[in-house]
Kinemage of the C-alpha trace (Angstrom):
@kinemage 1
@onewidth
@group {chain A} dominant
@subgroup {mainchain}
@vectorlist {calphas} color= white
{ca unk a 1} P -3.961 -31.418 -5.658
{ca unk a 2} L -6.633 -32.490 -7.584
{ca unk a 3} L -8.055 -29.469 -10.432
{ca unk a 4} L -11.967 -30.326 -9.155
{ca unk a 5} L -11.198 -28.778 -5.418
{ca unk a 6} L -8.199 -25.965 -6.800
{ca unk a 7} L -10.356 -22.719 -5.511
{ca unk a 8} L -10.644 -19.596 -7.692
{ca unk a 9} L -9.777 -17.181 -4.982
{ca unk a 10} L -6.961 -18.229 -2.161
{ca unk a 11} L -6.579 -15.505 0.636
{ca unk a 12} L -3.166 -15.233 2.639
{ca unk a 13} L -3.704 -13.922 5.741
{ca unk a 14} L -6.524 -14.368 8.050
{ca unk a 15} L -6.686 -11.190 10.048
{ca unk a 16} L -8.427 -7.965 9.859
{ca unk a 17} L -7.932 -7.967 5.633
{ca unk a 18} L -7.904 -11.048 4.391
{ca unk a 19} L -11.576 -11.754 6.472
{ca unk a 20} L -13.049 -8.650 5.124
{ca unk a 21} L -11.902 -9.861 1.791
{ca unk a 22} L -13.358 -12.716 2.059
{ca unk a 23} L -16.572 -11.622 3.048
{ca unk a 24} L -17.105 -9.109 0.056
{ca unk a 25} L -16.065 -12.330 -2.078
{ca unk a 26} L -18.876 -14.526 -0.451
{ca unk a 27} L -21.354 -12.554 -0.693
{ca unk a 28} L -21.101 -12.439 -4.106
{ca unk a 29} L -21.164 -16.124 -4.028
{ca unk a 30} L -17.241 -16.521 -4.663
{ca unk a 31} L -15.942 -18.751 -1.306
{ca unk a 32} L -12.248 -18.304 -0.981
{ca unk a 33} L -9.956 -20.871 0.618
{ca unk a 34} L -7.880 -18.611 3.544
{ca unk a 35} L -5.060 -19.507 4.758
{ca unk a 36} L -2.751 -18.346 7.836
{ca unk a 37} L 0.500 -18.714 9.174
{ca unk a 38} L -0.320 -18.281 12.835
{ca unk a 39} L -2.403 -20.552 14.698
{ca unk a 40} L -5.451 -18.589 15.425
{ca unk a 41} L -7.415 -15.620 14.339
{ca unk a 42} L -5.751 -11.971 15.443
{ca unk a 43} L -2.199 -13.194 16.433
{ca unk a 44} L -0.541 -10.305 15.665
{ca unk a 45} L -3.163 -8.748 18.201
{ca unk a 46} L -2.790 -11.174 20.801
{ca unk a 47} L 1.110 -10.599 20.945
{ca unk a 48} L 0.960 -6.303 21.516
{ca unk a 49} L 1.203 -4.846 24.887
{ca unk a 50} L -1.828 -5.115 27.232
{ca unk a 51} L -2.594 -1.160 27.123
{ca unk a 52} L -2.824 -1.055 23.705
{ca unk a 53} L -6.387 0.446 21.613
{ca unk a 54} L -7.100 1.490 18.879
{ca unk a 55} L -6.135 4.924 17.892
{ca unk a 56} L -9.515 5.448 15.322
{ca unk a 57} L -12.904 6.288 16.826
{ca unk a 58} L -14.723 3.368 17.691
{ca unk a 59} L -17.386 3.432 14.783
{ca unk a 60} L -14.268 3.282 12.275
{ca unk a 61} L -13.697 -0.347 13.217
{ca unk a 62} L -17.297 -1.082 12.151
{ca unk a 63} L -17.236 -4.517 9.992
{ca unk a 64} L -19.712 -5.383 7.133
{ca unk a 65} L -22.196 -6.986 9.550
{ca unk a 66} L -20.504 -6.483 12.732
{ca unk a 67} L -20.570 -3.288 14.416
{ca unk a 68} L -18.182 -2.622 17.499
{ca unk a 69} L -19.925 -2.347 20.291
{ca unk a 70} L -20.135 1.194 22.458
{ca unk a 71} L -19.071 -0.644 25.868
{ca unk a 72} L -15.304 0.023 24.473
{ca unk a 73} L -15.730 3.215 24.971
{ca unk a 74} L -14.349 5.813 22.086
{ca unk a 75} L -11.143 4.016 21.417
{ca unk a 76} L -11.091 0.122 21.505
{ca unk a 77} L -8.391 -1.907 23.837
{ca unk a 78} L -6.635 -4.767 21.997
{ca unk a 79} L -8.543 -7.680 23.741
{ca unk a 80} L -11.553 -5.888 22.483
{ca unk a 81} L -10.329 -6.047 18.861
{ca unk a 82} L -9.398 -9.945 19.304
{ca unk a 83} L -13.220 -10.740 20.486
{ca unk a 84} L -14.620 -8.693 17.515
{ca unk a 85} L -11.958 -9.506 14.727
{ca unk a 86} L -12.981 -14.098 16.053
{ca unk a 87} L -16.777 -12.716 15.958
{ca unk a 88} L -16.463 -11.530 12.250
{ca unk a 89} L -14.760 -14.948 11.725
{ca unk a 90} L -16.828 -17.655 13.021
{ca unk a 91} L -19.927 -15.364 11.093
{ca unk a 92} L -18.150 -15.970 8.364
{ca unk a 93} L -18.796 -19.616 8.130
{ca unk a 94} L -15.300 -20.478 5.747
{ca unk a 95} L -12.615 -22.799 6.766
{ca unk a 96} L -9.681 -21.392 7.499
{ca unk a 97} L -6.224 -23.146 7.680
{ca unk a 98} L -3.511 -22.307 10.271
{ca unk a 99} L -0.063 -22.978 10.900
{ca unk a 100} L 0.369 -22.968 6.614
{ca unk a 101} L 3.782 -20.633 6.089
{ca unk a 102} L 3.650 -19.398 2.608
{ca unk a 103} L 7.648 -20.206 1.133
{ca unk a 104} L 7.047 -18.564 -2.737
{ca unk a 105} L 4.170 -17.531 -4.639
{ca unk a 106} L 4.875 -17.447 -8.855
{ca unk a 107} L 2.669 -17.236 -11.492
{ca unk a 108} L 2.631 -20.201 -14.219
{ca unk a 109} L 0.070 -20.367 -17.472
{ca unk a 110} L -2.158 -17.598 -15.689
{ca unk a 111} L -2.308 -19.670 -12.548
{ca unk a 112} L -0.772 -18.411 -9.295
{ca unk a 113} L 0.906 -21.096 -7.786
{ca unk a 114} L 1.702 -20.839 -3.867
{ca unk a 115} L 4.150 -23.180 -2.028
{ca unk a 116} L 3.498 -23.414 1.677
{ca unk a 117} L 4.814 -25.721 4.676
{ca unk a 118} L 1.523 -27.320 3.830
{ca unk a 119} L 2.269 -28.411 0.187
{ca unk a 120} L 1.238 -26.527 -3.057
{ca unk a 121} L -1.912 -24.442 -3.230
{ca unk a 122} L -2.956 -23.371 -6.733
{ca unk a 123} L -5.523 -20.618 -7.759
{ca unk a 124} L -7.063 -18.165 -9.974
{ca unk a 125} L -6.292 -14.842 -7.880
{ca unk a 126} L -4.054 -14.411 -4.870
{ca unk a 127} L -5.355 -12.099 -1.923
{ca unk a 128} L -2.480 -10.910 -0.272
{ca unk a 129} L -3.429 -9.823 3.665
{ca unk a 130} L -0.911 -10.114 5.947
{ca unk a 131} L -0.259 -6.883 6.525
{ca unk a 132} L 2.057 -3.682 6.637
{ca unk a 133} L 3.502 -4.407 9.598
{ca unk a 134} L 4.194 -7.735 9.816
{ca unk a 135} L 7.829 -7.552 11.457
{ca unk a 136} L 9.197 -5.404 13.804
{ca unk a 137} L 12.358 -3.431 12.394
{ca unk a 138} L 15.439 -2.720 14.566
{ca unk a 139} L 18.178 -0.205 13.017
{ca unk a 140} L 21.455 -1.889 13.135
{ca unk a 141} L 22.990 0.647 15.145
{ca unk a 142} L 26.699 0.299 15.686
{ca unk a 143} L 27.656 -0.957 18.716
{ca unk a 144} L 24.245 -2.023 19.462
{ca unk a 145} L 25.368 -5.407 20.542
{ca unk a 146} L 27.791 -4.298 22.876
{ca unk a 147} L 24.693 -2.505 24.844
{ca unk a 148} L 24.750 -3.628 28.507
{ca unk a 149} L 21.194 -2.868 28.771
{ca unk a 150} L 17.802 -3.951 27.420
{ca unk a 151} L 17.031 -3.001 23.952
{ca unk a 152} L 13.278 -3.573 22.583
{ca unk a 153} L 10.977 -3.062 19.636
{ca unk a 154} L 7.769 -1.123 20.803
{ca unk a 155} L 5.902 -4.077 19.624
{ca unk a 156} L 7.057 -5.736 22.819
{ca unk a 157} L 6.285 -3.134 24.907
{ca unk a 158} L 4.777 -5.187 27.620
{ca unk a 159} L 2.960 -4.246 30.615
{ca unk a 160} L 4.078 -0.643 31.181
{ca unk a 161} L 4.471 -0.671 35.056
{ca unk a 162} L 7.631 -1.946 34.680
{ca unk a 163} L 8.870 0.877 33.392
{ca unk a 164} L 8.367 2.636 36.726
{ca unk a 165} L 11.376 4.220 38.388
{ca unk a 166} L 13.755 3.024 34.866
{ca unk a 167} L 15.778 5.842 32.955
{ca unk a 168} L 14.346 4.839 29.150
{ca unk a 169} L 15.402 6.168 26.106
{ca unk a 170} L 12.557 6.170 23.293
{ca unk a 171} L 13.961 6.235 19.581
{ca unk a 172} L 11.093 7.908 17.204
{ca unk a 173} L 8.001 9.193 17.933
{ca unk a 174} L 5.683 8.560 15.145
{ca unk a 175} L 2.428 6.760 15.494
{ca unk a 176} L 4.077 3.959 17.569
{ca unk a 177} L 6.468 5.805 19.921
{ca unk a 178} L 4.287 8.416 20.442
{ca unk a 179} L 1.792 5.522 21.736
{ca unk a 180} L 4.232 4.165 23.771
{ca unk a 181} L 4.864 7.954 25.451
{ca unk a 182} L 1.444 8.379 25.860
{ca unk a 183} L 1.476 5.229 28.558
{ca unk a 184} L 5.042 6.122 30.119
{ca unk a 185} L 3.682 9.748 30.571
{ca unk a 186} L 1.695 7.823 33.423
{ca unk a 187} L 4.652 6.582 34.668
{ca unk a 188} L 6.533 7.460 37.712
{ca unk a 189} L 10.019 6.642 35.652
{ca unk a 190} L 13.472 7.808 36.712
{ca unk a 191} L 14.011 9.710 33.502
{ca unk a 192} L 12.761 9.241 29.422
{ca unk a 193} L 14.171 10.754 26.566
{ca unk a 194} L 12.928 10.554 23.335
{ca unk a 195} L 15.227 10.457 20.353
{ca unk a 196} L 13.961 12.122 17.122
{ca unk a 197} L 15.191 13.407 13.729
{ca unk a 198} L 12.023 15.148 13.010
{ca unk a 199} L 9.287 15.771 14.943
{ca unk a 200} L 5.820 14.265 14.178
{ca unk a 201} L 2.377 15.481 13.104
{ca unk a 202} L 0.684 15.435 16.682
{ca unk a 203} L -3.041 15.337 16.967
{ca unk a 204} L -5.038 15.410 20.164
{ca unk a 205} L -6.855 12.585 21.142
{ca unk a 206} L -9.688 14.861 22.329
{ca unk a 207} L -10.361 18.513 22.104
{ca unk a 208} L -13.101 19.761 24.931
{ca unk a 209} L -14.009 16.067 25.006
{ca unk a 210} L -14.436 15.562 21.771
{ca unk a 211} L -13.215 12.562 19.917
{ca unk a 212} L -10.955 14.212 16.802
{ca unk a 213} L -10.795 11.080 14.831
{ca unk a 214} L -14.386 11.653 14.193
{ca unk a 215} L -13.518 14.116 11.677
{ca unk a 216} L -11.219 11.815 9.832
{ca unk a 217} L -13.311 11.163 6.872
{ca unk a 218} L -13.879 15.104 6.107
{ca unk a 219} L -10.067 15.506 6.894
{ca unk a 220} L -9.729 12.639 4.296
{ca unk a 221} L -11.436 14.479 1.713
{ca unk a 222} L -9.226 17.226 1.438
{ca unk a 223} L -6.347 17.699 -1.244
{ca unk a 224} L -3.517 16.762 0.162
{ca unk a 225} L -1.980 20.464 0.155
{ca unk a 226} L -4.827 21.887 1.923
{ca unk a 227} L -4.856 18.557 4.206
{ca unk a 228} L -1.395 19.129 5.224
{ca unk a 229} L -1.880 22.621 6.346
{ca unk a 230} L -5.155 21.798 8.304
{ca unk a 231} L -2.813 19.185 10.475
{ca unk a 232} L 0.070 21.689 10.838
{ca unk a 233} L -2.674 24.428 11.785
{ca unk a 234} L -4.712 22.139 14.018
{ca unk a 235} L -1.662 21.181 16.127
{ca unk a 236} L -0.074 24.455 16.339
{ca unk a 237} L -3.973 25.658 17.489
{ca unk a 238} L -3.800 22.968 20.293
{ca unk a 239} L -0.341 22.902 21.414
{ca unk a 240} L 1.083 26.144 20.388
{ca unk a 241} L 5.004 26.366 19.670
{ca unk a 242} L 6.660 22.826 20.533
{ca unk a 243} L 10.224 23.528 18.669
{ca unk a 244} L 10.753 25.720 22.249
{ca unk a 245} L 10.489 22.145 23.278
{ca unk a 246} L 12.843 20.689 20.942
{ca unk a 247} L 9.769 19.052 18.821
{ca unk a 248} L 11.044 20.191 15.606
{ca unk a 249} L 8.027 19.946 12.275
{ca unk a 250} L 9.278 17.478 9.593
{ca unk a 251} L 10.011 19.394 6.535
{ca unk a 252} L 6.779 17.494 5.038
{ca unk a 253} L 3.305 17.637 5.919
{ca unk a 254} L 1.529 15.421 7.556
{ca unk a 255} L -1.135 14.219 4.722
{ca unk a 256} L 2.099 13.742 2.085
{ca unk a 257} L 3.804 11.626 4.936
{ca unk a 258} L 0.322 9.036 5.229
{ca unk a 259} L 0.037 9.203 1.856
{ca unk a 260} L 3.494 8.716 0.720
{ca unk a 261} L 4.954 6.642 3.744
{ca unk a 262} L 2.208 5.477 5.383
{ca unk a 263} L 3.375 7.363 8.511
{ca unk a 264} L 0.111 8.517 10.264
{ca unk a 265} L -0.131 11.491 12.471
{ca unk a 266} L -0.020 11.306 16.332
{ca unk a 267} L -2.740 10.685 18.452
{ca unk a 268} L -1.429 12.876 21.613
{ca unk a 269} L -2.595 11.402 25.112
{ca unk a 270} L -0.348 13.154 27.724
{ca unk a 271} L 2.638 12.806 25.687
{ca unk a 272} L 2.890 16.889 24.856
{ca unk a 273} L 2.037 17.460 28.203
{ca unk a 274} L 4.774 15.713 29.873
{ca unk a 275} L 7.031 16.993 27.594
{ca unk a 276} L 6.365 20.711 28.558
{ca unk a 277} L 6.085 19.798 32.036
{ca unk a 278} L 9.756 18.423 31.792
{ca unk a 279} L 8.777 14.721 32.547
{ca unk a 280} L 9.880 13.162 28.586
{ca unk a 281} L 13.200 15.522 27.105
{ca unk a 282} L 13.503 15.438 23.700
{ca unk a 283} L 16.985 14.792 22.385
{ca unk a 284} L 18.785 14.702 18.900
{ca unk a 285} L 18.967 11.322 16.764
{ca unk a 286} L 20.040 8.362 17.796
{ca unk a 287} L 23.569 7.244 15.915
{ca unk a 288} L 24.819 4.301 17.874
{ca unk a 289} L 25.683 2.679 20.964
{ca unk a 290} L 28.460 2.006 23.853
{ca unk a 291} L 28.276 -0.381 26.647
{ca unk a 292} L 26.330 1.876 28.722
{ca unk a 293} L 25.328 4.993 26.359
{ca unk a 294} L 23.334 5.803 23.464
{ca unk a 295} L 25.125 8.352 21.444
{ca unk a 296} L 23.280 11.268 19.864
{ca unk a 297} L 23.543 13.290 16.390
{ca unk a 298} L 25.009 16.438 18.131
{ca unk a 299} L 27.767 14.465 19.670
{ca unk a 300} L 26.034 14.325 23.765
{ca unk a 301} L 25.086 11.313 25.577
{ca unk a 302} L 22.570 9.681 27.618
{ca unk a 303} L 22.477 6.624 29.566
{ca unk a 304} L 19.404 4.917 29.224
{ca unk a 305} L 18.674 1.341 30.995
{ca unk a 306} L 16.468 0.409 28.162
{ca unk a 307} L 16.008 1.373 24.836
{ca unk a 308} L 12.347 1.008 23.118
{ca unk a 309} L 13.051 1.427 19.256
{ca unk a 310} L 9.641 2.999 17.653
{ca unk a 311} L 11.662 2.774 14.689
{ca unk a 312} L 8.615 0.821 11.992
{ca unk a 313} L 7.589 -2.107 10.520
{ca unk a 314} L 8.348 -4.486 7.601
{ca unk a 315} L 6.343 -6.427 5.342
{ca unk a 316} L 8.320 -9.830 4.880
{ca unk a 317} L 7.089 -10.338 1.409
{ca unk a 318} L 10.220 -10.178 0.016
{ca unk a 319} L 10.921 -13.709 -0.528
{ca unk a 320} L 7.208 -14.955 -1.328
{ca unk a 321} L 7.985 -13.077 -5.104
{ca unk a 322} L 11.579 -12.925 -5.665
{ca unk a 323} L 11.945 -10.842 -8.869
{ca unk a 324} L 8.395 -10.221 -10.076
{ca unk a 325} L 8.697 -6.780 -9.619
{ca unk a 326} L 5.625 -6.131 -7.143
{ca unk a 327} L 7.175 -4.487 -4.549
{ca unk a 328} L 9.124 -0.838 -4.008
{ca unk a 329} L 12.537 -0.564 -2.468
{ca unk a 330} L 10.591 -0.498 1.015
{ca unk a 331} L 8.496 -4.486 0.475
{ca unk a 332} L 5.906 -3.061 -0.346
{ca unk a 333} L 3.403 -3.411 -2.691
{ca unk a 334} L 3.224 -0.668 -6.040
{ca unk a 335} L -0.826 -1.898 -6.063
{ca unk a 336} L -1.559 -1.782 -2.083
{ca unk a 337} L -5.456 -1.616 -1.823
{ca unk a 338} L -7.373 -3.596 -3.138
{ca unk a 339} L -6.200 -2.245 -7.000
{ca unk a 340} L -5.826 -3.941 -10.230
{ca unk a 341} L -2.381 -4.605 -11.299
{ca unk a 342} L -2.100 -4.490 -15.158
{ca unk a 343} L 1.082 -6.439 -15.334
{ca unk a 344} L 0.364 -8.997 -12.782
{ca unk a 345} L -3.325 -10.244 -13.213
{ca unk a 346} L -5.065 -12.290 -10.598
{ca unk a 347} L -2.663 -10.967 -7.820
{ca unk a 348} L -3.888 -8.592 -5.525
{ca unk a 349} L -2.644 -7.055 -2.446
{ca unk a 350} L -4.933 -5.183 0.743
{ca unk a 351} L -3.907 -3.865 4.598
{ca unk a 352} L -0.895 -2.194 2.747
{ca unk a 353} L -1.994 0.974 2.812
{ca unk a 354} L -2.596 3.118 5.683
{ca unk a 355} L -5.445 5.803 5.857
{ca unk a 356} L -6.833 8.982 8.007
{ca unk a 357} L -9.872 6.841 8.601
{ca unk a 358} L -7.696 3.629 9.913
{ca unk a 359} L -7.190 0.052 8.581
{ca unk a 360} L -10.562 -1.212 9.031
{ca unk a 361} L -11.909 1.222 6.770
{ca unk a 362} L -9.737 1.206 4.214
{ca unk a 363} L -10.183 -3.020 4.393
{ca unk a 364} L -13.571 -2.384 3.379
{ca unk a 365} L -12.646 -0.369 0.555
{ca unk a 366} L -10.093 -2.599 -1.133
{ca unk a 367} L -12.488 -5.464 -0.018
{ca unk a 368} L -14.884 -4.349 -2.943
{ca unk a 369} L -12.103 -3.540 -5.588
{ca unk a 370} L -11.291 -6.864 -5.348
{ca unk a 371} L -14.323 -8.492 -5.878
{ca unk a 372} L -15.366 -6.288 -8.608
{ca unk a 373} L -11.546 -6.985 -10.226
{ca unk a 374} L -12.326 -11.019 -9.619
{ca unk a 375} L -16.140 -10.484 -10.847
{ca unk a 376} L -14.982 -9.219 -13.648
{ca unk a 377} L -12.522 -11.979 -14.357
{ca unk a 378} L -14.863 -14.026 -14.055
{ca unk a 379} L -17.185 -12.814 -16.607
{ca unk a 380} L -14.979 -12.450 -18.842
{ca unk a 381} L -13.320 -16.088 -18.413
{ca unk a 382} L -16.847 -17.936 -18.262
{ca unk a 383} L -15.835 -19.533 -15.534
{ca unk a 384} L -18.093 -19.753 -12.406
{ca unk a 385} L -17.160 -19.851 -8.460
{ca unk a 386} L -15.907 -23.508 -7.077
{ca unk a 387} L -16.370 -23.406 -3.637
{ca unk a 388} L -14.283 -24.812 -1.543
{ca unk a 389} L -15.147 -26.848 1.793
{ca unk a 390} L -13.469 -28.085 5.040
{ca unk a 391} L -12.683 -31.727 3.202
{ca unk a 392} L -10.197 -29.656 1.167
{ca unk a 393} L -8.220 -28.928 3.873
{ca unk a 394} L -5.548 -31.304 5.491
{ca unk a 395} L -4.686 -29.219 8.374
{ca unk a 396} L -6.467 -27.819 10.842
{ca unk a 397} L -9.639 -25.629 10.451
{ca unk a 398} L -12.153 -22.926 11.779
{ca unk a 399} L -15.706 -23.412 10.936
């Protein structure tokens, strides 16, 4: 690679981050080279189940430029997010290369160097966007192998009706699972049980017809003691006592969990209602597995013909940086929106970090520490932008 066309700013990741990124770095007249694994824009989109949306209010996945449009109604379906996330692309106007699997990125005489399937890719700063939830986690349960029936990740949901007349065990119900028993709710299944060890932070989707995400931002600005009681009062308001129902409170609240887990709250949407009508039973934790059971904390059984795990997400960035100390025990990034890390100049991580007011918002926000971190660089450096065009790129592109 020839030190003329080596780009100051290399973005991994061309989704819902790593565009808004790079559109906070062009306008400032910094053109980053972007880079993807997949083969087209929103992949990770493309492959979730059909009766998926958005669970922010529609004005919340506003991008710079490109407001969603109100014929989604209040909360966006995933084909909807596709069209809008390929708009915000193409207006872009930057190449971007596909099918280019990032192997290791390291950091040699304050370059970053990045190896790819694609060869070597050297720059100034490293925009890290792939995202939080990258890969679908499975517990290795014991005995899951043994299973007789069909275990799945809620990722790969699919289309729910054929769920109908199936008895379906569903293990968590955070953000996820509870999305997933919001569909099967309008289901005419055999039976569902739903496994927990706590129960989550459950807001309603609407209250008298009102959107309740709305309020996310002045939710957002409270502290995070006062935030955590607002949730817990809020749902108790709405829903009254659900432990009657076995939906037990975790022992935290609801703000620490986003904040310190990423774990949002619940977006209720006929899940509490089935439960109380006796349509979903909640059941203790799931411990392992027989040929044809699922065996529960408090010793009982039930025999589920498939299992949908809820159970989370992983980053994969594990091998990309080895030891360089960027990442907690979880994979993820110490520095996860858009911040400065002191230790590891140049690198910089966004979509790690999940928010009351969603991902698209907080893209935006770590969009603009980034550029002011690279600005600054640059200012300091005396070194100006080098833009890079689609002759730089050997495989294929978007322009």
């Amino acid at each position: 690679m020839k030190h003329s066309s080596i780009p100051q700013v290399i973005i991994i990741g061309a989704g819902l981050s790593g565009l808004t990124a790079a559109h906070a770095l062009n306008a400032k007249g910094i053109r980053a080279r972007i880079i993807d694994g997949g083969s087209r824009i929103a992949e990770p989109w493309r492959n979730r189940h059909p009766q998926l949306k958005l669970n922010i209010y529609r004005s919340f996945a506003d991008l710079p430029g490109l407001r969603m449009s109100s014929k989604h109604g209040d909360f966006v379906p995933r084909d909807a997010v596709v069209e809008h996330l390929e708009t915000f692309a193409h207006q872009l106007d930057l190449p971007i290369q596909f099918e280019t699997v990032v192997r290791k990125i390291s950091c040699e005489a304050d370059r970053w160097r990045i190896e790819t399937s694609q060869g070597l890719f050297e720059a100034d700063h490293v925009v890290i966007a792939t995202g939080r939830e990258k890969y679908p986690y499975l517990p290795d349960w014991p005995g899951r192998d043994s299973f007789n029936g069909e275990i799945l990740h809620a990722a790969d949901l699919g289309d729910i009706k054929r769920y109908a007349g199936r008895k379906i065990l569903v293990v968590g119900a955070g953000n996820s699972g509870t999305d997933v028993l919001n569909h099967l709710s309008r289901v005419n299944t055999s039976k569902v049980w739903v496994s927990l060890r706590h129960g989550p932070t459950i807001m309603p989707t609407r209250l008298f017809g009102f959107p309740m995400h709305r309020l996310a931002r002045l939710f957002a600005m409270l502290p995070l003691p006062v935030l955590d009681r607002a949730l817990s009062l809020t749902q108790r308001l709405v829903y009254g006592n659900l432990t009657r129902y076995g939906l037990r409170s975790h022992p935290e609240g609801g703000g620490t969990r986003l904040e310190r887990d990423g774990i949002s709250p619940a977006l209720d949407d006929g899940f509490v209602a089935a439960v109380k009508r006796g349509q979903i039973q909640i059941v203790e934790e799931t411990v392992k597995f027989g040929a044809d059971s699922v065996e529960l904390r408090d010793g009982s059984k039930v025999k589920p013909e498939i299992v949908i795990c809820a159970t989370g997400y992983r980053s994969g960035l594990e091998p990309w940086f080895a030891d360089c100390g960027v990442l907690d025990q979880g994979g993820h990034p110490y520095f996860s929106a858009g911040e400065a890390d002191p230790d590891h100049p140049g690198l910089w991580f966004t979509g790690y970090k999940a928010s009351l007011t969603g991902f698209f918002d907080a893209a935006i926000v770590a969009s603009n520490r980034i550029t002011d971190g690279v600005l600054q660089h640059q200012a300091e450096s005396g070194r100006s932008s080098i833009v890079s065009t689609a002759a730089d790129f050997e495989s294929p592109v978007i322009e």
